[in-house]
C-alpha positions as CSV (number, residue, x, y, z in Angstrom):
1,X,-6.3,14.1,-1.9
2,X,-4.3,11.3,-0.2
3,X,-4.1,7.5,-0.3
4,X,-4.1,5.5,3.0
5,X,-2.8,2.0,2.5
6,X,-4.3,0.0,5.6
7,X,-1.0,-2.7,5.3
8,X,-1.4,-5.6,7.8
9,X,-0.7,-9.5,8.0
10,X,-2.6,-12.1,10.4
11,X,-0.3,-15.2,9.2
12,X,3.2,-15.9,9.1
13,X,3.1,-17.2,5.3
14,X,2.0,-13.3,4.6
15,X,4.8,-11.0,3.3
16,X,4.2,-6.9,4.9
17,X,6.4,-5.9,2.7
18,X,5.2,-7.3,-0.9
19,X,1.4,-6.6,0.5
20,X,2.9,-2.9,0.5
21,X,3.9,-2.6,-2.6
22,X,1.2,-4.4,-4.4
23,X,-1.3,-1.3,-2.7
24,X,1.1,1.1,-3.4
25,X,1.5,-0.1,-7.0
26,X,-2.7,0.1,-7.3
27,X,-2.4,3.6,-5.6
28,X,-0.2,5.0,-8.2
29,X,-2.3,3.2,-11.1
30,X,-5.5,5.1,-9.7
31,X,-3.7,8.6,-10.3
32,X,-2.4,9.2,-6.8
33,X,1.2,10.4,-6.9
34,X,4.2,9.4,-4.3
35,X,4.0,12.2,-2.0
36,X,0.0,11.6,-1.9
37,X,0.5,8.0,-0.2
38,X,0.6,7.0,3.2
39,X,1.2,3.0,4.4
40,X,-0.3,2.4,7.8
């Protein structure tokens, strides 16, 4: 099973990079593990 994380930002206030992390953070909480994670 794999995790896409949809990762996208419509304003210049938002931050790609923290939005990243905080769905990758909430992937590994649900029981996916690193090499089952993608960021699109």
């Amino acid at each position: 099973m794999k995790a896409i994380l949809l990762v996208r930002v419509s304003t210049d206030r938002q931050d790609f990079d923290e939005q990243e992390r905080e769905l990758y953070d909430m992937a590994l909480k649900d029981g996916f593990k690193e090499n089952e994670i993608l960021a699109i």
